[in-house]
N, C-alpha and C positions, 0 to 999 in steps of 0.2 A: 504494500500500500504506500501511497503519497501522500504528503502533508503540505498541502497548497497554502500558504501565506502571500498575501499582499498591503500594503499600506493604508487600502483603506478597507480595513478592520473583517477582511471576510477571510473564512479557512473552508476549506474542504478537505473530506478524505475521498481519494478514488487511487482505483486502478492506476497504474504507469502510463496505461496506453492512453486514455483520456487526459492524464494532469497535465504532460506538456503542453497537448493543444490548448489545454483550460490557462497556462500559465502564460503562454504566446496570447490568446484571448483576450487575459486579463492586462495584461503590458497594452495590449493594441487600444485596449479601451481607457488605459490610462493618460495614454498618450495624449487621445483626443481633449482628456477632460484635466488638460495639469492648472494648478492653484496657479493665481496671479506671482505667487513666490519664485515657482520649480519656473514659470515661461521666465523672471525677471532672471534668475540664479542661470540660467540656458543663454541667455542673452550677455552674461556676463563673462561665462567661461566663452562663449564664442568671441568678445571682445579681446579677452587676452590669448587668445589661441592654445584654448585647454581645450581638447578635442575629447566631448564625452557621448556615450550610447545614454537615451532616453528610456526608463520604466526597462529596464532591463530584466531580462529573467536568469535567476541564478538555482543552477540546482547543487543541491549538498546531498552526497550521500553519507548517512549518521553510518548505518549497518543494512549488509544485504539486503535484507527486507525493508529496511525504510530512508527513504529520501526526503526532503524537504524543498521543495522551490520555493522563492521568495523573488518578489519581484523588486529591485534598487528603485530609487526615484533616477541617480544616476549612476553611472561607472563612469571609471577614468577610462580612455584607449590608449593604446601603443605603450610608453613605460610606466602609463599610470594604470595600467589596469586593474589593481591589486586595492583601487582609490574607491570606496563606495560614499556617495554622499544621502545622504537622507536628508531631506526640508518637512520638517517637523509642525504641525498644524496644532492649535490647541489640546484635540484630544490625545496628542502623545504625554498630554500631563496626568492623565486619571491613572490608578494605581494599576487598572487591570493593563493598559495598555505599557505601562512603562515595562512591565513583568513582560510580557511580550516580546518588544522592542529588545529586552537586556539578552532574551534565549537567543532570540533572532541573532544580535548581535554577537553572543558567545559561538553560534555557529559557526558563523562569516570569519571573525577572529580564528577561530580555532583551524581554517583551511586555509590561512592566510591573507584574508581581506583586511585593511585598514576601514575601518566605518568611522564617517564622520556624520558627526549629528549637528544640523544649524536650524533653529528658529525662523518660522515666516518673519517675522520681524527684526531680528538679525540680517537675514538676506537684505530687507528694504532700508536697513541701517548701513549696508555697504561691506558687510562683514562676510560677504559671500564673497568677495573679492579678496579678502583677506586670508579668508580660507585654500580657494584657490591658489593663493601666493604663499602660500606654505607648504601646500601640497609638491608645486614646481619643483620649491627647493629646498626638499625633501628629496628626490630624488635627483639632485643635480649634480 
């Protein structure tokens, strides 16, 4: 079985053969509908020339039988790949979602992704830039 996570707050269990297409699905519909934050935070890595994938799907395999996809709001590409950014809506402040977010994140850490966590209102404060410019060089 698969354990489908995405950002905004829906899980399923199914089959292998259905979750990719569901996680492809759920990316595709993300895409369309991203927060005034995720299009400004896209708008700014493409200003400085951070080349990142949109509503990304990531699969983790825990153990044979079970996997987890999660879908990023971003990835880093080329030597950032390893770079997951999340923009964080209000409801990543309630207890059950933080609990969430921490697995999620233990997962992602644990196969080697760096996860970064920024605030809609961070990003609009400029600090998604800032982010960004640590990410760069970071890897420089």
């Amino acid at each position: 079985m698969v354990l489908c996570y995405n950002t905004k707050k829906e899980t399923a269990t199914m089959g292998t053969k259905y979750a990719y297409e569901w996680g492809r699905e759920k990316a595709r519909e993300n895409r369309k509908k991203q927060t005034p934050a995720e299009i400004r935070f896209k708008e700014d890595a493409d200003e400085m020339g951070f080349k990142v994938s949109v509503q990304k799907q990531i699969v983790i395999t825990i153990n044979p039988r079970e996997k987890h996809i999660y879908i990023a709001d971003f990835r880093g590409k080329n030597q950032y790949k390893k770079h997951i950014i999340e923009i964080d809506g209000e409801y990543h402040n309630t207890p059950e979602q933080m609990e969430k977010d921490a697995i999620r994140t233990k997962h992602l850490e644990t196969r080697g992704y760096i996860v970064h966590r920024i605030s809609n209102s961070d990003v609009f404060e400029g600090k998604g830039k800032e982010l960004i410019k640590e990410i760069i060089d970071s890897e420089a």
